[in-house]
C-alpha positions as CSV (number, residue, x, y, z in Angstrom):
1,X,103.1,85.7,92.2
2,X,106.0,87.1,92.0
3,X,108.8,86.0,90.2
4,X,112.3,84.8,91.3
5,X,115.0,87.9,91.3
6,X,112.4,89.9,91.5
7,X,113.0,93.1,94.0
8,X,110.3,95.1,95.8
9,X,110.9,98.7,95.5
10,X,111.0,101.0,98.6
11,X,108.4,103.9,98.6
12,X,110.1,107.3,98.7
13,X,109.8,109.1,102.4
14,X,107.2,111.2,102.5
15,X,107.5,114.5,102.2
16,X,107.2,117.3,105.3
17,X,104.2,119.2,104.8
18,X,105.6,122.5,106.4
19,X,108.6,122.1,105.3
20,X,110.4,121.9,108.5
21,X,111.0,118.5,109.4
22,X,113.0,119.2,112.5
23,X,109.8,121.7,113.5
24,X,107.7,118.5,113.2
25,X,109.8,116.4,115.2
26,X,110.1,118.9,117.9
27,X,106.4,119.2,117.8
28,X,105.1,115.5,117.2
29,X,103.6,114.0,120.7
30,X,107.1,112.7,122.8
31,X,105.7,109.1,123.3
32,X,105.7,108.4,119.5
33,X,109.1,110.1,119.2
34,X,110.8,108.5,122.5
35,X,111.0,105.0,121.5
36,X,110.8,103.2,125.4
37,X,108.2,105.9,126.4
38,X,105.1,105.0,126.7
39,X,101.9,107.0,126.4
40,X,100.5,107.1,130.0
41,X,104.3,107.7,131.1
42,X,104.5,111.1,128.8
43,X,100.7,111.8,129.6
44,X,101.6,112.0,133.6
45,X,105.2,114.0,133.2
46,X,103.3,116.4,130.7
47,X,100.7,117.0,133.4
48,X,103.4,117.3,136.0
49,X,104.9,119.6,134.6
50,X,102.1,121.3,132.9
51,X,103.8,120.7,129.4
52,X,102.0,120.2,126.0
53,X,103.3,116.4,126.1
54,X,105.6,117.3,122.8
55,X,109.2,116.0,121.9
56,X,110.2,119.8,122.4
57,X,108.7,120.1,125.9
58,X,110.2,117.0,127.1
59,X,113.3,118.3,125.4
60,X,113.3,121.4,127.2
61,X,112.4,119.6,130.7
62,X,115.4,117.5,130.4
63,X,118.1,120.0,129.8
64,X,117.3,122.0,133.2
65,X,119.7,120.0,135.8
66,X,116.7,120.8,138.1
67,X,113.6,118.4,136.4
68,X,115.7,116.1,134.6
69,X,115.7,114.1,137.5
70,X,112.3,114.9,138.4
71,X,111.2,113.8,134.8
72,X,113.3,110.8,134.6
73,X,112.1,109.2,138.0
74,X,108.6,109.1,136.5
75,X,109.9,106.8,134.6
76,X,109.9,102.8,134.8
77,X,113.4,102.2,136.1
78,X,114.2,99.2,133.3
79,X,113.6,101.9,130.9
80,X,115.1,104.8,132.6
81,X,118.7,104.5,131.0
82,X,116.9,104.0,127.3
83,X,114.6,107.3,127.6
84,X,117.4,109.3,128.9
85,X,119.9,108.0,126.3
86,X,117.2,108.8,123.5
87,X,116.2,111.9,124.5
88,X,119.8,113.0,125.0
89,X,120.3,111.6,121.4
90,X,117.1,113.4,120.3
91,X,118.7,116.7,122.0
92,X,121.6,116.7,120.1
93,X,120.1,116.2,116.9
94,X,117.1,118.6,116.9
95,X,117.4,121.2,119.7
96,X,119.4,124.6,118.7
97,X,122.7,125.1,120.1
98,X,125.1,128.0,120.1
99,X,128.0,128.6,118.1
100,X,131.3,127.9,119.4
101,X,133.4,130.7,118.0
């Protein structure tokens, strides 16, 4: 038992095995990465569009004007908002962008 005052300590984060966190990310299966995805949802729009089912691919898919709609209406529309928010987010944070110079 423990006693009072008494703090747990946090395990460290794990380390990246490549190296390349972002690389991971990018590469890690979109419905574990999309947080109001779900798994039959990113195993139909990777089949659609004939996509690995990775956070990249979806990535990729939502930046063209032309599939982003296509992609997002596969979607349940109470969660529609969320996955396009988050993926936006996701966008912004891992996905390379030029320079403005």
């Amino acid at each position: 038992k423990k006693g009072a005052g008494t703090a747990s300590i946090s395990p460290l984060p794990r380390a990246s095995s490549t190296g390349n966190v972002r690389e991971e990310r990018l590469a890690a299966a979109a419905h574990k990465m999309v947080e109001h995805l779900g798994k039959s949802t990113a195993k139909l729009m990777a089949s659609t569009f004939k996509t690995d089912g990775s956070l990249g691919a979806l990535l990729q898919l939502m930046e063209q004007t032309a599939t982003r709609v296509a992609v997002l209406e596969l979607v349940d529309a109470g969660q529609r908002d969320r996955v396009d928010a988050e993926c936006t987010a996701l966008a912004i944070d891992l996905l390379p962008r030029p320079r403005m110079e």
